[in-house]
N, C-alpha and C positions, 0 to 999 in steps of 0.2 A: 337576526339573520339579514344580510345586503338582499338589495333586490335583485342585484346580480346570480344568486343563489336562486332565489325564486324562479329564476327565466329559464336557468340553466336546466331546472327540475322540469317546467314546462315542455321545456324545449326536449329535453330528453326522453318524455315519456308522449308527447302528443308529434312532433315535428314529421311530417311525409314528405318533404319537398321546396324548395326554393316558389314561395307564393303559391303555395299551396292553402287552401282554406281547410281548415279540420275542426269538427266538432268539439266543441270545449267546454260543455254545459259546468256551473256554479259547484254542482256538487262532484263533479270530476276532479274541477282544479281543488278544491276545499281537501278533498283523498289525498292528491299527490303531492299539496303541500303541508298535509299534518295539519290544520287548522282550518276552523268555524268557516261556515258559507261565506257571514261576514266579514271576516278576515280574508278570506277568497277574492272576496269581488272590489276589497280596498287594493290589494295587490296588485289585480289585473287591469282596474283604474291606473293606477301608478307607472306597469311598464305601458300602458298606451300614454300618458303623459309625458313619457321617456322618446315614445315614437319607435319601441322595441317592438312592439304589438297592436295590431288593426283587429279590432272586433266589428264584426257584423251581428247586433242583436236579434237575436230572432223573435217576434212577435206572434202572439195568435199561437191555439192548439197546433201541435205538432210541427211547429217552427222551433229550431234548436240555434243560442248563440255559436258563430261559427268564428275559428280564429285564425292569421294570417301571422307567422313570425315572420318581424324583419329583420332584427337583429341576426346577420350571419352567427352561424358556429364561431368558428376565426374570428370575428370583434371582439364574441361576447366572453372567450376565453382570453382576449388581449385586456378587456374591462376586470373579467375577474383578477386579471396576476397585477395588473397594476395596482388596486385593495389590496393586496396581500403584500405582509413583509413579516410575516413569522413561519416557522416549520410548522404552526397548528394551521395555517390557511391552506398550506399544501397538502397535508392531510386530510383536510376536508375537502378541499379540490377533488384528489384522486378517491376519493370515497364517493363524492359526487358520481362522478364522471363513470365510474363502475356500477353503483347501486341501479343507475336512470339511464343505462345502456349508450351513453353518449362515445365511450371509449368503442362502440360495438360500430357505431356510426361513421366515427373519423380517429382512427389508433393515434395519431399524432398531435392528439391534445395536449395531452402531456409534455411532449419535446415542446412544443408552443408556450408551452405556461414555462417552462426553465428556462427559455429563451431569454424573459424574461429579467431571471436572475441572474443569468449567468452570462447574457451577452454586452452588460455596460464594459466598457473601452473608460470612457471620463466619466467623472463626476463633478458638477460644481460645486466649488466653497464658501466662494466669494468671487465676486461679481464676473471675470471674465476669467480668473486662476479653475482649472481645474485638476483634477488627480486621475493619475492611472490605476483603475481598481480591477484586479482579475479576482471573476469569482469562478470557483471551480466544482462540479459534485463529483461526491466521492461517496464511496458506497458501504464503509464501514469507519466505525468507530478508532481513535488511536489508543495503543494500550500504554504507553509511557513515549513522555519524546525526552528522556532523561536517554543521553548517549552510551551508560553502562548496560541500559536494559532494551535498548531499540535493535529488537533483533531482527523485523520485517523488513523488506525492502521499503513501501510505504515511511514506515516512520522512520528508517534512516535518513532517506531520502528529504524529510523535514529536519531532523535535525542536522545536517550539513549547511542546511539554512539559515539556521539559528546560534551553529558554534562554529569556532575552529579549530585544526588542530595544528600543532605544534609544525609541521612541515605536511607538504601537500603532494599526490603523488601526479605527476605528468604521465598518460596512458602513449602522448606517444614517442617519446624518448623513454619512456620506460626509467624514469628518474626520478627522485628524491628534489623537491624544491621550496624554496622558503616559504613558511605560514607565521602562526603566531614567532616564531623562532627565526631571525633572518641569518643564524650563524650557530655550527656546531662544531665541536674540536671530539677528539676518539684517541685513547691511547692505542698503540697498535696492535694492544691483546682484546681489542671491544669490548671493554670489563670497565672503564670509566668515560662518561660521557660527560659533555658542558654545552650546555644551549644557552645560546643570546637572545634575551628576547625583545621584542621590537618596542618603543619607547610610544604612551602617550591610548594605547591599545583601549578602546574604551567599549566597558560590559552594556546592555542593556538599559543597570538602573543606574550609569552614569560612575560607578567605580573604576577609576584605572587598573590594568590588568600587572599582577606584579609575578615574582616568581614563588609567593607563596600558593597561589590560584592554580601552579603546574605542578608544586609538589605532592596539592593536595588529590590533585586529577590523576599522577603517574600511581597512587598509591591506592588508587580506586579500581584499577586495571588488571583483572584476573587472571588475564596469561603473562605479563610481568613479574607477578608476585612470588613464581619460583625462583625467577632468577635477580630480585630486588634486596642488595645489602641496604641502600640507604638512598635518599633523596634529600638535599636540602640546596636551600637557599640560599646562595654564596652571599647576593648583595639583590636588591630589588628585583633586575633585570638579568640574572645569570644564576644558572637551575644546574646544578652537579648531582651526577647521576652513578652508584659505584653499586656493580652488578658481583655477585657471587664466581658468575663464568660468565665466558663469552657471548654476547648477542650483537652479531654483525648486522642481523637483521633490524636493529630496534627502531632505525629512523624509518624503514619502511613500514612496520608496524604501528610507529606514531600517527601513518598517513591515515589510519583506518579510523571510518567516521565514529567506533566507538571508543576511539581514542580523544576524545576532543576534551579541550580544557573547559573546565569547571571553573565558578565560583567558588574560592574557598570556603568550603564548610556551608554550602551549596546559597551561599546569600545569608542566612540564618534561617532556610525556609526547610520543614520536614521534606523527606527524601518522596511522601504522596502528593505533597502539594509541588515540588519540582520536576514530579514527572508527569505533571499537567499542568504550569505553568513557569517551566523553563527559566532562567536569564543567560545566557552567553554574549557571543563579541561578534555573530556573525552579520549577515546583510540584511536578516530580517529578525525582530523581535515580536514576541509571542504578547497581543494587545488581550486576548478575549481567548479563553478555550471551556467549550462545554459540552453537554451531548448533543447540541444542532449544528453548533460550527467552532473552525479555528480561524482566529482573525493572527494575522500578521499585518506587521507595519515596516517599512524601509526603517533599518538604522542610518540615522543622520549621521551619525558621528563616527562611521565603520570607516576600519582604516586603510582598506583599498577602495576600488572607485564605486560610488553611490548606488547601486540597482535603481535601474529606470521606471521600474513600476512603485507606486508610493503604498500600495495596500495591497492585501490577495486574502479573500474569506474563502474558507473550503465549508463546503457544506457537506454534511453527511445525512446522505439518501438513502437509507439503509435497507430500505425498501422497495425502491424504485428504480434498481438497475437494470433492469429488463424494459427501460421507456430509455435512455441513455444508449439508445443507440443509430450508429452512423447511416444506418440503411433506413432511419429514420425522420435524419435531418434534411430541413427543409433547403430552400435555394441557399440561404445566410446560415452557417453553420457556427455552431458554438467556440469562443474565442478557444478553449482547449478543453479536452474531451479524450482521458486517459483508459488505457484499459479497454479498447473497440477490436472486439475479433473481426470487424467486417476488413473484407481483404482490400477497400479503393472507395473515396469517396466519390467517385464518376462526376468528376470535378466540380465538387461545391464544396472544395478545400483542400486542406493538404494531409498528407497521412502519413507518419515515421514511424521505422522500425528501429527495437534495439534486440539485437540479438547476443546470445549466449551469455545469457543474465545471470542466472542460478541453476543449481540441480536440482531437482527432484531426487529422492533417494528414499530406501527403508533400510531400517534398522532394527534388529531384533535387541530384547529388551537384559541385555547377557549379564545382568542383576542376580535373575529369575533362577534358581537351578536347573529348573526340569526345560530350562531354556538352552543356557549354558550348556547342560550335558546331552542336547540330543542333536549331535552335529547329524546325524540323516535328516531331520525335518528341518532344519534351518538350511540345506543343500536341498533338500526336495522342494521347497516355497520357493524358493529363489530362481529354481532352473525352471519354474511354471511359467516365469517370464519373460514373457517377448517383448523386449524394447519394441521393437520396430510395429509391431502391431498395434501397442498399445499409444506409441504417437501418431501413424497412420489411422486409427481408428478414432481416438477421441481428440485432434486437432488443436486447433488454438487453445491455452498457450504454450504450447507443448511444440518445439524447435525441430531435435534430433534426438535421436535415442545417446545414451551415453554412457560409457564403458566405464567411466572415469570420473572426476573431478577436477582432470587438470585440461582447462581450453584447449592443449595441446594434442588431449586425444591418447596419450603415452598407455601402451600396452606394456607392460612389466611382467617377467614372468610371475604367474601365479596360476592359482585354478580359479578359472571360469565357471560357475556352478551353472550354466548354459550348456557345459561340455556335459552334464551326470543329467538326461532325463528319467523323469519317475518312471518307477518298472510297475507299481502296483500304486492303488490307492491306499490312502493313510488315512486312520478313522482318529481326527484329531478337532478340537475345537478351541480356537484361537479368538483373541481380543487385541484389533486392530486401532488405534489410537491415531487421530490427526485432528488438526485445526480446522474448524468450519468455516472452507472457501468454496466454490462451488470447483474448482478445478481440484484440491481434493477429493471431497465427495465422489467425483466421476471416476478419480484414479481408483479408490476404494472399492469402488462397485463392481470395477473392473476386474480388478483384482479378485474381490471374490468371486465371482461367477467361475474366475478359473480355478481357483482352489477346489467350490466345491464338485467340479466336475471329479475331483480327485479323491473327494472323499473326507475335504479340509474344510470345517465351516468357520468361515469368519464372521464375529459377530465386529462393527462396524460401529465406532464412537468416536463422532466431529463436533469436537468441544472449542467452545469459543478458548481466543487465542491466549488469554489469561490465566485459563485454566490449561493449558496446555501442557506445561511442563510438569506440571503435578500429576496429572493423569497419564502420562506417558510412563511414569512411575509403576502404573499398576497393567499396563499392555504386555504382551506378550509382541508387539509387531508396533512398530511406528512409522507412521509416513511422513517426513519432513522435508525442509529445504535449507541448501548452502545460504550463508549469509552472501551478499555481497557487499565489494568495495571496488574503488579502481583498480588497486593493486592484487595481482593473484597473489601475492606472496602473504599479506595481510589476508584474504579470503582463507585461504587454507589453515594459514596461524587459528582463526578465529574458530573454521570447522575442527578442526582436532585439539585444540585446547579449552573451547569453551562452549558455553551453551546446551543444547537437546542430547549433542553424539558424546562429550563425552561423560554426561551424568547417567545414560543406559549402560556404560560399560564395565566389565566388572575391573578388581583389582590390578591382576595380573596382566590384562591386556594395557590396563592406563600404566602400568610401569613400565611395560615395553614401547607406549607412545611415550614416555615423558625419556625415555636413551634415545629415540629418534630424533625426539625435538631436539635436545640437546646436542647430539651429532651435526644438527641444521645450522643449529645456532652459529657455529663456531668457526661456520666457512665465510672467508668474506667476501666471495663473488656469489651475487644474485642465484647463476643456473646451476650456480653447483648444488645453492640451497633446496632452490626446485625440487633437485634431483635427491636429494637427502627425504625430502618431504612425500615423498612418492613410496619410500619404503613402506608410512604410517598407511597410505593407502592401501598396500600391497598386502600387510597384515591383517589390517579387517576384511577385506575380502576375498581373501586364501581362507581366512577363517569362518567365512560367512559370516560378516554378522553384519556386514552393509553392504547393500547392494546400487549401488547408481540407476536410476531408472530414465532422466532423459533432461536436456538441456530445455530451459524456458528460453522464451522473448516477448518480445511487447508491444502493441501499438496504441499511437495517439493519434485522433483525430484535433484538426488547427483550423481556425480561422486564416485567412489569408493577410488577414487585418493584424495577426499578431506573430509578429516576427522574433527572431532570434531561436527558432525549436530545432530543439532535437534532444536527444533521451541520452541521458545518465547512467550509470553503472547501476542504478535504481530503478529502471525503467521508466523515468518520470523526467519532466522539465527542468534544466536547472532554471531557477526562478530570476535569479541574479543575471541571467544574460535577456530575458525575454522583454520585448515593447512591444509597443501599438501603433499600427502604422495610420 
């Protein structure tokens, strides 16, 4: 054990005051640090050696050694985090610091010890060269950054980092623009397509990118596959594309980050080991990923302009998100700092908003029969709900309530199970199903209290996010959220054709999305698709079986030192624009 350890334990269990003297007799300290007198009194040699600790020995019957810390709080936790460079020193830190009441003393140890980690700007290499390294904590695990299975915002948000896709969507022209692909031709029925791909496009582990890498990636793509006759590779750099029917939408759909090109035949790596250690073409490459952190590195060889930052390790805190916050930070605030409900850092930094991220929504499980056939209790649950209270009530990160899934807010006629409230209690016991975030949870709890005022008991299971889609299998009720991407066109593709919403739904209704889609498909102006896409919504919720519960948003707390911020359609930084001033 460091000595720094020892002091801290001292320090935590005997400390009154700045030059204060306190009683510290041989057998106290020998108690507090777990070991022999004589090991005791080599210790407290040692931190007076250090100049940490002034002993006064007491002499004579009923004279007691008496002790003076010098060592502030604040040094001794700037001493501890500079020792530390593993996830087990910070565990034992915050175990510290809880066991010997020291967090009881001063809460802001903890933000002090991440400081640490997470506020280096450079690093040096060699002798005066240094590197831009942002470390970031993050407060959960990633479940794949393989872009067919990244369904979170989180790890979309990584893997746009990491790949690209074939064309890129502009949010403010609302346009279609080049990526891996700088040239596309369309016959006039949108039933064959030819993308040109950009010459010299280099992967990760240094393979050039050809157009077998896009046939193999169009053919990995789940809401494609209904309307996919064939793909192949005309010549190296030229991808031909011959669809069964029309998809006017496809270039906009390629924009969507779980559209992005692959490695053909994912490198030769299993599809477990690629979706924990990635290769693609994007601005940063996947160096390190484990259960303590993800390291990325700038791609040198990426074929737009360089990202200015050379490294970014995320650490996962899995633990410790309740010490991660802005109403915590000291005068010097952490270079970035995601995910902060505090409403203003009262200027010891900067603080962004991204709004109208995703939806919140539930979904009943219309698999189920006695689900399926009981349209009173899927119209009686539903009309229990008050948007507006329930964003008014449980707050960040919770926007506006939401009618909808389309930004636009589009009322369509249908019925409002808002308009039908319950006339009687229903003696019913239901199994609610979502992912364990804490802003689930709260929605959950919520939720129930008002069911059972009615006579509805929900029982409540927040299952980590890998088991999620499995268990949603066996709910009676789900609580999910919209994917997000730039494009709303690609968002809504992705909510009704893939994913949570449409594997709860039964036959009949996915045959009546799969004529809608297709109705969508086949128009070649943008708003008319919209407007086609708005039917699918208009169905499931005339038929109850989804209900929209309320728009998210996001904030990040900044260093003023690291420029280039502002939040993504992921609620997160893009990484590729960010430096250090």
């Amino acid at each position: 054990m460091k000595l720094i350890d020892h002091y801290l334990r001292l320090f935590g269990t005997f400390y009154e005051g700045e030059e204060t003297q306190v009683k510290l007799t041989r057998e106290a300290a020998a108690e507090t640090l777990g070991c022999s007198e004589r090991n005791a009194i080599h210790v407290l040699n040692n931190l007076e050696e250090e100049g940490w600790m002034k002993r006064t020995k007491g002499r004579g019957r009923g004279n007691v050694t008496r002790a003076t810390f010098m060592l502030s709080l604040e040094d001794a936790v700037d001493i501890y985090a500079e020792e530390s460079d593993s996830h087990k020193d910070l565990q034992r830190f915050a175990s510290l610091t809880r066991e010997y009441g020291i967090l009881e003393k001063d809460t802001s140890v903890m933000e002090q010890f991440f400081r640490h980690w997470f506020g280096t700007a450079g690093v040096s290499i060699s002798g005066n060269e240094t590197e831009d390294h942002l470390h970031i904590p993050y407060f959960r695990r990633f479940y794949s950054l393989d872009p067919a299975e990244a369904l979170r915002q989180s790890e979309r948000h990584f893997t746009v980092h990491i790949f690209n896709t074939l064309f890129d969507w502009e949010p403010r022209t609302r346009r279609v623009v080049p990526g891996l692909a700088h040239h596309m031709e369309a016959d006039p029925d949108g039933q064959e397509w030819t993308f040109y791909l950009r010459k010299d496009v280099c992967f990760h582990n240094g393979r050039i990118l050809t157009a077998e890498d896009v046939v193999f990636s169009l053919h990995r793509l789940e809401w494609l596959d209904p309307f996919l006759e064939s793909a192949e590779a005309s010549d190296n750099l030229k991808v031909t594309v011959k669809l069964h029917e029309p998809l006017f939408a496809l270039p906009v759909l390629l924009t969507s980050a779980t559209s992005a090109v692959v490695p053909a035949h994912l490198a030769g790596m299993s599809e477990e080991d690629f979706a924990i250690r990635p290769v693609g073409t994007g601005p940063f490459a996947v160096r390190n990923h484990d259960g303590e952190h993800l390291e990325l590195a700038a791609h040198k060889r990426y074929f737009r302009e360089r990202p200015h930052l050379d490294r970014i390790t995320v650490h996962f805190l899995t633990s410790y998100e309740a010490f991660m916050n802005t109403e915590q930070i000291g005068n010097e605030p952490l270079p970035y700092l995601p995910f902060q409900p505090a409403e203003s850092t009262d200027g010891r930094g900067g603080l962004t908003v991204k709004r109208g991220l995703s939806v919140k929504y539930l979904i009943w499980n219309m698999k189920k029969d006695a689900v399926r056939n009981n349209d009173e209790l899927r119209k009686k649950v539903f009309s229990l709900v008050d948007r507006d209270s329930l964003v008014a009530d449980l707050g960040y990160p919770r926007e506006r309530p939401a009618p909808s899934f389309f930004k636009t807010g589009r009322m369509a006629d249908r019925l409002d199970p808002e308009d039908s409230p319950p006339e009687q209690e229903m003696t019913q016991h239901l199994v609610l199903v979502t992912y364990d975030l804490p802003p689930n949870r709260e929605d959950a709890d919520y939720l129930t209290q008002i069911c059972r005022s009615f006579g509805i008991e929900v029982h409540v299971r927040a299952v980590p996010y890998e088991r999620f889609s499995e268990e949603a299998q066996k709910a009676d009720l789900i609580l999910a959220e919209s994917p997000s991407d730039e494009a709303e066109e690609a968002v809504l593709w992705g909510l009704f054709s893939a994913g949570i919403l449409p594997n709860l739904l039964d036959e009949d209704t996915l045959s009546r999305i799969s004529v809608r889609l297709k109705d969508a498909a086949v128009r070649p102006e943008l708003p008319e698709r919209i407007g086609r896409l708005g039917r699918i919504e208009d169905l499931l919720i005339t038929d109850a079986a989804v209900l929209p519960l309320y728009w998210t948003y996001q904030k990040a707390a900044f260093s003023e030192r690291l420029k280039g911020v502002r939040l993504n359609a992921f609620g997160l930084v893009p990484f590729d624009e960010l430096f250090f001033r």
